[in-house]
C-alpha positions as CSV (number, residue, x, y, z in Angstrom):
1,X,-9.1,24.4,17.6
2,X,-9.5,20.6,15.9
3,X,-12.6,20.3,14.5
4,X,-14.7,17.0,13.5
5,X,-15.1,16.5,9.9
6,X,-18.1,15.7,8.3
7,X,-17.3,14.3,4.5
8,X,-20.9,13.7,2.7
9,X,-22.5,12.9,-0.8
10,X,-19.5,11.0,-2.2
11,X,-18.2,7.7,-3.0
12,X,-15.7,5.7,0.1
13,X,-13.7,3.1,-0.5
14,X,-14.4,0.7,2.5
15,X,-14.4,-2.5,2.2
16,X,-16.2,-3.1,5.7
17,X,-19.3,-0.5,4.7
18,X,-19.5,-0.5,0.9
19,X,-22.3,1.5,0.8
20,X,-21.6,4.4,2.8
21,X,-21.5,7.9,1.2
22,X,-20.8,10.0,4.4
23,X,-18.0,9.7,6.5
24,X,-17.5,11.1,10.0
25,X,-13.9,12.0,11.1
26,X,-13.1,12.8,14.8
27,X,-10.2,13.0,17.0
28,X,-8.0,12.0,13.9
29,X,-10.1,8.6,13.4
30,X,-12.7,7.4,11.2
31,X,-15.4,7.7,13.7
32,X,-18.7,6.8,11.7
33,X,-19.7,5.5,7.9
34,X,-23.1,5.6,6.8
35,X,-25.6,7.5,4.5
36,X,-25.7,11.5,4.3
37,X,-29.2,12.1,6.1
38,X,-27.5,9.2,9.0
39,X,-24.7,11.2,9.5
40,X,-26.0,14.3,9.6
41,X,-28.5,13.5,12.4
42,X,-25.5,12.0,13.9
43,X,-22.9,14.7,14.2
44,X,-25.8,16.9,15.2
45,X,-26.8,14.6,18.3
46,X,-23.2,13.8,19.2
47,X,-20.8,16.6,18.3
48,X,-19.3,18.2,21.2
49,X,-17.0,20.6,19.4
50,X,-17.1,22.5,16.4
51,X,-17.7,20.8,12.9
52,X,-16.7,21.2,9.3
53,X,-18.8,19.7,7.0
54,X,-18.3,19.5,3.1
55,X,-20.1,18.0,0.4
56,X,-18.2,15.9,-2.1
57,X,-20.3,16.2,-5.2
58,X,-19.9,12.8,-5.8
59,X,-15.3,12.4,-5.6
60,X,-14.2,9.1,-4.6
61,X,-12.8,9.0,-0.9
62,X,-9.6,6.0,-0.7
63,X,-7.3,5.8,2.3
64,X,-3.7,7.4,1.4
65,X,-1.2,5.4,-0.2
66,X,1.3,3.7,1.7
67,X,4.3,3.3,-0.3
68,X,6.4,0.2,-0.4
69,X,10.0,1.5,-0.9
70,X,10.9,5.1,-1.8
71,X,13.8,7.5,-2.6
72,X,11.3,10.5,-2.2
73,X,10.1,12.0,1.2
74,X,6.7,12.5,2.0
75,X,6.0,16.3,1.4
76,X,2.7,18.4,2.4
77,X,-0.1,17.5,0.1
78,X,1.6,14.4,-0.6
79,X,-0.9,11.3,-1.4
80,X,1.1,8.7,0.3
81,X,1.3,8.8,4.5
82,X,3.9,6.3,4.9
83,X,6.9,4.9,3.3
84,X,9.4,2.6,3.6
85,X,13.2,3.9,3.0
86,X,16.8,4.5,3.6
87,X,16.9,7.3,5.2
88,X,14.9,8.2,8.6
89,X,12.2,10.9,8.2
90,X,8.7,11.3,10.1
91,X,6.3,9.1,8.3
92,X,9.5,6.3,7.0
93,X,10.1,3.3,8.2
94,X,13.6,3.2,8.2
95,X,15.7,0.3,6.8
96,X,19.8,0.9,7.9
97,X,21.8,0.7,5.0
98,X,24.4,-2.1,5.6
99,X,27.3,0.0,6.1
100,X,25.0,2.6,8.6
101,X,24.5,2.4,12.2
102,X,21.4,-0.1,12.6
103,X,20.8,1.3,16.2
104,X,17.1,3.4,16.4
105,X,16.3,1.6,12.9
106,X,13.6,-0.5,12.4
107,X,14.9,-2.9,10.0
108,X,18.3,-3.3,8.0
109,X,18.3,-3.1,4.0
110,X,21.2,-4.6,2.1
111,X,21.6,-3.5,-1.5
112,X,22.8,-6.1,-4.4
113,X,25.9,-5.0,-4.2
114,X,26.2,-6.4,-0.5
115,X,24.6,-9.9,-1.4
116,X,28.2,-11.1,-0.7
117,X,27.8,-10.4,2.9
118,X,24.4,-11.5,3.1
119,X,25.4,-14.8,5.0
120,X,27.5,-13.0,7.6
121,X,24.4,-10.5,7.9
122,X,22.2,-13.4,8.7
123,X,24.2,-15.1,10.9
124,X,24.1,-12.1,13.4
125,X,21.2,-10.5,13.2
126,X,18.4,-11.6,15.9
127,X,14.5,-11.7,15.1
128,X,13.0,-10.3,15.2
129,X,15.0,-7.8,12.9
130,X,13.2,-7.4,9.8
131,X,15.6,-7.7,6.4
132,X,14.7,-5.6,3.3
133,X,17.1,-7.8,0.7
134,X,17.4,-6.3,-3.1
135,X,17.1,-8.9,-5.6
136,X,18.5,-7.7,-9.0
137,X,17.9,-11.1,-11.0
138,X,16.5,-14.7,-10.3
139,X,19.9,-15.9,-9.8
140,X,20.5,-13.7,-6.6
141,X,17.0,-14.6,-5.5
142,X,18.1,-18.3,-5.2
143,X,21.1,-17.0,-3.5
144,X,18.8,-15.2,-0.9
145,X,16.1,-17.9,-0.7
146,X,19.4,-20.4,0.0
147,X,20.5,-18.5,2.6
148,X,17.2,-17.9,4.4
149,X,16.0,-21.7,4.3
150,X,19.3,-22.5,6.4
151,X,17.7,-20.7,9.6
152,X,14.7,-22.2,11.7
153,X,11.5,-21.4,10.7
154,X,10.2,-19.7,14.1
155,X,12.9,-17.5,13.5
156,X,12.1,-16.9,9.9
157,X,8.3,-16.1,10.9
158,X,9.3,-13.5,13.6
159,X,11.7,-11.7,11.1
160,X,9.4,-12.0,8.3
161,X,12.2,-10.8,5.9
162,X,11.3,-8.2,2.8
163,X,12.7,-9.3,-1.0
164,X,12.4,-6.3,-3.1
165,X,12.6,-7.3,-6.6
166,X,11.2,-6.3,-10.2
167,X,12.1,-9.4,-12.3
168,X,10.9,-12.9,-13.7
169,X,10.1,-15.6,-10.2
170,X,9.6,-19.1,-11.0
171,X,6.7,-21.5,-9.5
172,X,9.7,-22.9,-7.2
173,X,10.8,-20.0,-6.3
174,X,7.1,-18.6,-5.0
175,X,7.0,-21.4,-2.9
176,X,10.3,-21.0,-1.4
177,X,8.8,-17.3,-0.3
178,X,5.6,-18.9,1.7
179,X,8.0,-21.5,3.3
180,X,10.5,-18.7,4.8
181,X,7.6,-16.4,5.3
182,X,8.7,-13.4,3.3
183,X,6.9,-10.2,1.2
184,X,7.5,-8.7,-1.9
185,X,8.1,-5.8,-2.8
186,X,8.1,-4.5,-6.3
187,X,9.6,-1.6,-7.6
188,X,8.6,-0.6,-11.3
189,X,11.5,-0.4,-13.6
190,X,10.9,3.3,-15.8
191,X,11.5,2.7,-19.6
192,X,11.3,5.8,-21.3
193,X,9.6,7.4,-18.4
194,X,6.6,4.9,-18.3
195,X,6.6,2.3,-15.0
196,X,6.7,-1.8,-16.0
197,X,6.6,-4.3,-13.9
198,X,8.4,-7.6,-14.6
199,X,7.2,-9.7,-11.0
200,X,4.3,-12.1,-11.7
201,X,2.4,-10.1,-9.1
202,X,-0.7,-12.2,-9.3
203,X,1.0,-15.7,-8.8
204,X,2.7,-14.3,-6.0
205,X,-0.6,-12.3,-4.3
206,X,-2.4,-16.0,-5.6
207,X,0.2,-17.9,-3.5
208,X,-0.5,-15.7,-0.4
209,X,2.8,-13.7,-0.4
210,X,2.1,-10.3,0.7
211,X,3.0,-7.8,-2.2
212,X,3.7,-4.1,-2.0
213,X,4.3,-1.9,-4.3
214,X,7.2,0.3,-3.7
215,X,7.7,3.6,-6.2
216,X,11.1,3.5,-5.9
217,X,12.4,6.9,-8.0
218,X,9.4,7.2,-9.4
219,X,7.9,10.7,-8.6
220,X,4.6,10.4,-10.6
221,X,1.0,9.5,-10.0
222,X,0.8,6.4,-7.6
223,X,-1.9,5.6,-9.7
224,X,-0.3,4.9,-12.6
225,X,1.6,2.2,-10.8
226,X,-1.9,0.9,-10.4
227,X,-2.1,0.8,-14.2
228,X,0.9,-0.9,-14.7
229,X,0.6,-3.3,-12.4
230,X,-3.1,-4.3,-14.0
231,X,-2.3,-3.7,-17.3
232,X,0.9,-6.1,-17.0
233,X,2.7,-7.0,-20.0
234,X,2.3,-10.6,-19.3
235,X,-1.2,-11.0,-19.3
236,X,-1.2,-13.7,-16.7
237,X,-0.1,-11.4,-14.2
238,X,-2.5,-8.7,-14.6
239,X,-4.3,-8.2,-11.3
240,X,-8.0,-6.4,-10.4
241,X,-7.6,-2.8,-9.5
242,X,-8.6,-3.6,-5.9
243,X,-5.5,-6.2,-5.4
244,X,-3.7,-3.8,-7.2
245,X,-4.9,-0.8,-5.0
246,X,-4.2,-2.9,-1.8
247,X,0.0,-3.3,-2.3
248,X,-0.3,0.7,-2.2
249,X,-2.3,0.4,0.9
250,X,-3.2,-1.9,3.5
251,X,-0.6,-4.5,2.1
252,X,2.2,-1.9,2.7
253,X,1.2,-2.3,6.4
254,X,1.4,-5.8,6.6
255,X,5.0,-6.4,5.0
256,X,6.3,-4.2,7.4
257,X,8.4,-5.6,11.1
258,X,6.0,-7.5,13.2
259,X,6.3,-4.7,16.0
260,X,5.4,-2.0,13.1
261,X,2.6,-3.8,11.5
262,X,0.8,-5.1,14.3
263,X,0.5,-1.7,16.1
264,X,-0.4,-0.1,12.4
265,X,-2.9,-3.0,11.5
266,X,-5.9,-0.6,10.8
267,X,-4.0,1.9,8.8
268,X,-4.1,1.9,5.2
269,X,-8.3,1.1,4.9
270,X,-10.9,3.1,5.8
271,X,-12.5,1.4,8.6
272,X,-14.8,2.5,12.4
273,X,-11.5,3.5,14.5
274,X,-8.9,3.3,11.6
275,X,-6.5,6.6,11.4
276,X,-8.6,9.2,9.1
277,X,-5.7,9.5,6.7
278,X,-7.1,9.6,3.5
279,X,-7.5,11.2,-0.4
280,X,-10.1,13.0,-2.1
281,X,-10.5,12.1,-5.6
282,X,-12.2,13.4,-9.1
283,X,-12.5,10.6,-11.5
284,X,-14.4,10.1,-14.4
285,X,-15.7,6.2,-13.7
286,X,-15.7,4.2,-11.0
287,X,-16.4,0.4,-10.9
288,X,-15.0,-3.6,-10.5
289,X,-12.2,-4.0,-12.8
290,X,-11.2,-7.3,-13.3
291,X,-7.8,-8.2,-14.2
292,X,-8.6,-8.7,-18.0
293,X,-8.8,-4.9,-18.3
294,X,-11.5,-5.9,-21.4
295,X,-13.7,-7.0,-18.6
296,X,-13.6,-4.2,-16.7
297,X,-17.3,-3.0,-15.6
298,X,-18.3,0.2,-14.7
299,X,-21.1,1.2,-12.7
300,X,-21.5,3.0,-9.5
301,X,-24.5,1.3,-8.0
302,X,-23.9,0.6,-4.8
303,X,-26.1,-2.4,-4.9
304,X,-23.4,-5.0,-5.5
305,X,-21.9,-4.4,-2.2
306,X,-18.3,-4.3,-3.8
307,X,-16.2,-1.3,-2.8
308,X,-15.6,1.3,-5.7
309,X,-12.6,2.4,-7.4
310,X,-11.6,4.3,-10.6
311,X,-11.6,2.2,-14.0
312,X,-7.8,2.9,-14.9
313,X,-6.6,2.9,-18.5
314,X,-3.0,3.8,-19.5
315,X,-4.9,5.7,-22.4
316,X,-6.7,7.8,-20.1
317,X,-6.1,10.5,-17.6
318,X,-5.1,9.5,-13.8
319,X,-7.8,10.4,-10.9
320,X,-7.1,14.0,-10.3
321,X,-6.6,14.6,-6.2
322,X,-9.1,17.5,-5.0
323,X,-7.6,17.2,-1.2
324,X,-6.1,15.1,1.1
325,X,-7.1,14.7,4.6
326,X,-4.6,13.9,7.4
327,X,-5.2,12.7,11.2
328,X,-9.1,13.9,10.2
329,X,-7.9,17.5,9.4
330,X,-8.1,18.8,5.8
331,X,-4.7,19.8,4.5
């Protein structure tokens, strides 16, 4: 029998009730946030079915990752609920390679090896078929961005095409991405095992192109993407923790097709009537971390009305998951 969940005593990453520290899942949605005694008195008044309640000593509830781009399928326990990819699976949005059959896809993803055809590609397709495009080097990004300012822009903000690149973008260049209405998605490069990112994440995220963060072959902690993207080696284009945390979660809603996004617009946020899809964490601080990771503040008062996440250092040890919870069900 499905149960309600009652999650109480910890820490929840909502941006819409900050300072909730019980959360009431039911019917596989976030049905109530508030305080413990609240939600208690609550459940108790309103249940109609059988609960499970469990106290979280103080662990850090955040909605599950939604990953940008990956080569890895979601598995049971897995902290990510959704990905975008190559190959169709349950919880993928599925880009067509080129040279597969597009039909029952929901968009079509053309490598840099098949930026050759990318005119021909464009020519055809109809919005509003969503594009993922690889971009290897600036270069090919001008090639891209070329190509996509030739076609009207109502077209161009019903496709709402996806560049997926992990190099250098100039000034010109991030304004060419607002005018043809497309997202970014970065995908660390791994050198010696460690995740970099090259993009200048904040200028783009500054200049109101969605970002998402893709982990691409990467098969370790999400959150050490997190690190890397706010501990960037150009210090420019380090980003806060919560920017950082949204192109692994809500932000990998909104760069996918229209059709997708708009029926998925609650997902990836912990919100009254969003899907209960979320992760359990231990952590050893949680806080506002500004993008100079030097002026990163701890504190868990609740007081400031900001929503909590871990302080991450690449010098310290990654949030350790306790469980994740799935359509309101503990897995």
């Amino acid at each position: 029998m499905t149960t309600s969940l009652l999650l109480t005593n910890g820490y929840i990453h909502s941006v819409s009730e900050p300072y909730a520290n019980a959360l009431h899942a039911d019917n596989g949605l976030v049905a109530w946030l508030g305080s413990d005694e609240a939600g208690e008195k609550l459940v108790a008044a309103t249940a109609s079915g059988p609960v499970t309640t469990r106290d979280l000593a103080g662990a850090l509830i955040t909605p599950a990752f939604i990953d940008g781009f990956s080569s890895t399928p979601i598995t049971t326990g897995d902290t990510r609920v959704a990905l975008s990819a190559t190959e169709a699976s349950e919880h993928a949005v599925y880009y067509a390679p080129l040279d597969q059959d597009p039909s029952g896809a929901d968009g079509i993803y053309i490598a840099a090896n098949q930026l050759g055809q990318l005119s021909d590609v464009i020519a055809e397709v109809r919005p509003p078929t969503q594009l993922m495009i690889e971009s290897p080097r600036p270069d090919h990004l001008d090639q891209i961005l070329s190509l996509l300012e030739q076609q009207n822009n109502a077209s161009l903000m019903r496709s709402r095409h996806r560049i997926v690149a992990n190099h250098p973008i100039s000034r010109e260049q991030i304004d060419q991405l607002v005018s043809v209405h497309a997202s970014v998605t970065v995908i660390p490069d791994l050198v010696d095992g460690t995740p970099q990112f090259a993009a200048p994440v904040a200028s783009l995220i500054a200049a109101g192109v969605h970002v998402a963060t893709g982990t691409g072959e990467w098969t370790g902690s999400v959150w050490e993407l997190i690190t890397a993207l706010i501990e960037h080696e150009d210090p420019q284009q380090r980003v806060s923790t919560r920017a950082a945390f949204n192109t692994v979660s809500r932000d990998g809603v909104r760069v996918w097709p229209s059709r997708i996004a708009q029926s998925n617009m609650s997902a990836g946020q912990i919100a009254v009537g969003s899907p209960a899809d979320f992760n359990v964490w231990q952590a050893d601080q949680l806080g506002v971390q500004a993008p100079d990771v030097k002026s990163a503040h701890w504190s868990t008062d609740k007081r400031a009305g900001s929503a909590l996440l871990p302080i991450l250092s690449s010098t310290d040890e990654a949030p350790q998951l306790q469980f994740a919870v799935r359509r309101g069900q503990v897995m």
